[in-house]
C-alpha positions in Angstrom: -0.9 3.7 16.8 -3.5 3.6 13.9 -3.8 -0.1 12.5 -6.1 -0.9 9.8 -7.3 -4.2 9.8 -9.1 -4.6 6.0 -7.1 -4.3 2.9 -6.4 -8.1 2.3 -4.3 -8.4 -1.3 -4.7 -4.6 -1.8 -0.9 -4.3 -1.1 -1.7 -0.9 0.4 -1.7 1.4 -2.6 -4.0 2.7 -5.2 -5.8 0.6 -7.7 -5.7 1.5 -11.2 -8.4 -0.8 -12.2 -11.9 -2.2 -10.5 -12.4 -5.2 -8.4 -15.8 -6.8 -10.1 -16.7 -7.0 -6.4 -14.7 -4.5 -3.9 -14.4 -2.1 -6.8 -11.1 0.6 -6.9 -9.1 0.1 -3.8 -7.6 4.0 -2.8 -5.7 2.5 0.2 -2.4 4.8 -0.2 -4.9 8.2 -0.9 -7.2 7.1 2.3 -3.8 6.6 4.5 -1.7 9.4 3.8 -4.5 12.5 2.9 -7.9 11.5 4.7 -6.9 9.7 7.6 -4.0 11.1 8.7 -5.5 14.3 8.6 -8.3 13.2 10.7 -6.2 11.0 13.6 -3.6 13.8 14.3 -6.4 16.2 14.8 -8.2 14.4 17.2 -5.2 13.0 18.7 -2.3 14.1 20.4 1.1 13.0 19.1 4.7 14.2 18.7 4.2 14.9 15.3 6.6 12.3 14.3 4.9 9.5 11.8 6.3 5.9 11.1 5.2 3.0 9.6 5.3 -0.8 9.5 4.0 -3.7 7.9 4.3 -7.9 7.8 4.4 -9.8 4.2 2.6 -8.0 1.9 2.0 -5.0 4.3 5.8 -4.7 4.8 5.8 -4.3 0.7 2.8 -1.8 0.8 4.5 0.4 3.4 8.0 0.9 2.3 5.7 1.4 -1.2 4.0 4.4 0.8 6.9 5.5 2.2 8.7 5.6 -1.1 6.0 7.2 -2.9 5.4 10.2 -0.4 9.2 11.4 0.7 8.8 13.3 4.0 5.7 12.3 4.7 7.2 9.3 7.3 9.7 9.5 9.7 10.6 6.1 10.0 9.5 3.0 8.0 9.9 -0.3 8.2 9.1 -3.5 6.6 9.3 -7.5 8.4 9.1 -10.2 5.9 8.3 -7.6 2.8 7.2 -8.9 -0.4 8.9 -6.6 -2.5 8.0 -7.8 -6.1 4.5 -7.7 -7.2 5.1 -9.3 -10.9 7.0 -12.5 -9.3 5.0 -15.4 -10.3 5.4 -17.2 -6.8 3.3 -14.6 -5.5 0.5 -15.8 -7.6 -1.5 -17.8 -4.9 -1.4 -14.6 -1.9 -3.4 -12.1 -4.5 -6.8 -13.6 -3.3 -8.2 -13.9 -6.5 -7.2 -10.4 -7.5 -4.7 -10.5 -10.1 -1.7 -8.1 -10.0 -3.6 -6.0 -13.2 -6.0 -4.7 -11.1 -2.7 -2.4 -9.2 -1.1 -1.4 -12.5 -3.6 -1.6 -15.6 -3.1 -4.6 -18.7 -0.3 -4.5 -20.7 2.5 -2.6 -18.3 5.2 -2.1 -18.7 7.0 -2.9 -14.6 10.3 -0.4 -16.0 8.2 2.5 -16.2 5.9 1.9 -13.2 6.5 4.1 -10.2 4.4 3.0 -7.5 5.5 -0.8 -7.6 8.6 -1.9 -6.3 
């Protein structure tokens, strides 16, 4: 079991746009194709990968899951946040504003990576 513990807000994909302070979180590209690569390696495993997440992790992983088919065995998500344009989500971003995932001005029918 491989649990990061940073990520806070990030909702567990890629950025499209800077942080003025944490700069482009690459959560999703770090995850799935550097350490992945790295853990089953040095670790021996089934080959069989799943994952979880709470809240806005449950959103971020069923994201993941979604957005790399195969990839996963199993996921699942506990208490998911599954809209990331809802405005009662508005206080949990952490002063990071939804823009920062997605770029100004989208358009949420044509985005792929947000549920």
């Amino acid at each position: 079991i491989v649990i990061p513990s940073q990520g806070a807000g990030s909702m567990w994909t890629d950025w499209n746009e800077d942080d003025p302070k944490l700069g482009r979180h690459k959560w999703e590209t770090f995850l799935i194709t550097e350490l992945a690569p790295l853990v089953e390696a040095e670790l021996h495993h089934n080959g069989k990968r799943g994952l979880i997440g709470l809240s806005m992790g449950a959103s971020g992983a069923v994201m993941m899951a979604n957005n790399n088919p195969g990839f996963f065995d199993g996921v699942a998500g506990i208490s998911g946040c599954y809209s990331t344009t809802s405005q009662i989500l508005q206080p949990f971003w952490t002063g990071r504003p939804p823009v920062l995932l997605v770029g100004e001005g989208f358009d949420s029918s044509l985005c792929t990576s947000l549920p």
